[in-house]
C-alpha positions in Angstrom: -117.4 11.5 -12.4 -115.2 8.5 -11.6 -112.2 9.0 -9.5 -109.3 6.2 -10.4 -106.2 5.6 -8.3 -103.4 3.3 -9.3 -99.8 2.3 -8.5 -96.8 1.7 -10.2 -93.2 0.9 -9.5 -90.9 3.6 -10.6 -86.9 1.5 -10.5 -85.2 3.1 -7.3 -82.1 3.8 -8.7 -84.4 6.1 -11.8 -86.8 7.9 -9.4 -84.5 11.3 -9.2 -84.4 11.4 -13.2 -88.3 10.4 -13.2 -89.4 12.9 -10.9 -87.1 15.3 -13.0 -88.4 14.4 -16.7 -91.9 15.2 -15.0 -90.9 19.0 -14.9 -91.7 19.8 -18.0 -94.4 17.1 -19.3 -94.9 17.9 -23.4 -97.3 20.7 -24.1 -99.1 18.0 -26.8 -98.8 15.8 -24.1 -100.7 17.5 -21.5 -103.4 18.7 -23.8 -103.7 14.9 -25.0 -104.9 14.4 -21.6 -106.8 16.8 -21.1 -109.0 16.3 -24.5 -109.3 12.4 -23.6 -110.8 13.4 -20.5 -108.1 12.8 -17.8 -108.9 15.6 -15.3 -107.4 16.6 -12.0 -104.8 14.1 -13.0 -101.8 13.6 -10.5 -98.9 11.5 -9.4 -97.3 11.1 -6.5 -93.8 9.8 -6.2 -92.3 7.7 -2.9 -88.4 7.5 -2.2 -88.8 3.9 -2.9 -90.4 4.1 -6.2 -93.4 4.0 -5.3 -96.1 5.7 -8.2 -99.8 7.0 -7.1 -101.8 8.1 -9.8 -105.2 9.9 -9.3 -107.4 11.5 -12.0 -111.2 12.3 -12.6 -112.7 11.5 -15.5 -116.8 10.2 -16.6 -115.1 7.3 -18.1 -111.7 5.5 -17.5 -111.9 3.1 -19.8 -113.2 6.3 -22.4 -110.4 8.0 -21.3 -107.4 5.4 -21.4 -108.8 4.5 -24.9 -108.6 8.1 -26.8 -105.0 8.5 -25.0 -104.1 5.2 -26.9 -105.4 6.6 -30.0 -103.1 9.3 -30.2 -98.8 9.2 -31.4 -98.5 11.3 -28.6 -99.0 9.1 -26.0 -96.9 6.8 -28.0 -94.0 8.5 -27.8 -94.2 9.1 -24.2 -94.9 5.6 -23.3 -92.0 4.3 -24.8 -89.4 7.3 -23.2 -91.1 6.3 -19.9 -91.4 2.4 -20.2 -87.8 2.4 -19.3 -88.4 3.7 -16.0 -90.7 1.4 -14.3 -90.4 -2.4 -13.1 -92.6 -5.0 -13.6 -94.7 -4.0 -16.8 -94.3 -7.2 -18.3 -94.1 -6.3 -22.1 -96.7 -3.7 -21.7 -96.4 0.0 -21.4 -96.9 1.8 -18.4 -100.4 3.0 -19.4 -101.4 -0.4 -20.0 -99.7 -1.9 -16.8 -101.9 0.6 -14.5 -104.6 -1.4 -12.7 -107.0 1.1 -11.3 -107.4 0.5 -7.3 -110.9 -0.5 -5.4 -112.0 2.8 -4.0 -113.7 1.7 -0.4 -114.2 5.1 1.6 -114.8 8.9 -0.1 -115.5 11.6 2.2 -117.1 14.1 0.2 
C-alpha cells in the first residue's frame, strides 16, 4: 500500500468557503474515490491556505488515472480550480505533486 502526501495552496482570502464546500463532498464524488482506489484519503487545511493531502492506495498513478476517467471528478475540478493559487492551467488534481516520504513509524 502506498501512502502519498501532497500540498496545495488554497487562496487566503477563499479558505473559510473551501473548508465549507468540503462539508458535504458529492455522494458520486466520494464513491468515485473510493472505486478508483483512494483510501483513507484526507486533507488538512492551514489558516494560511495551506492544503495537506494524505491517502492510501496500491497505486497512485492507478488511482489518479481512473479518477480522471470519470465526469465526476470533472465537475469537481473545475468548481474547485477556482480556489487554489498557482495551478498554472492545470486542475488541482493534476497540480498535486506527491511529497518524498523519508521516515514512517509503523
Amino acid at each position: 500500500m502506498q501512502r502519498v502526501c501532497f500540498l496545495l495552496k488554497v487562496r487566503s482570502e477563499r479558505v473559510a468557503e473551501y473548508r465549507d464546500r468540503h462539508q458535504d463532498v458529492w455522494a458520486d464524488m466520494r464513491a468515485a474515490l473510493f472505486e478508483a482506489g483512494w483510501h483513507n484519503y484526507s486533507l488538512f487545511l492551514r489558516e494560511d491556505g495551506l492544503l495537506v493531502g494524505y491517502l492510501e492506495t496500491d497505486d497512485f498513478e492507478a488511482a489518479r488515472a481512473a479518477m480522471e476517467a470519470t465526469e465526476v471528478n470533472a465537475r469537481w475540478q473545475a468548481e474547485m480550480a477556482e480556489y487554489f493559487e498557482e495551478l498554472e492551467g492545470q486542475a488541482p488534481d493534476a497540480a498535486m505533486r506527491p511529497l518524498t516520504e523519508v521516515f514512517h513509524l509503523a
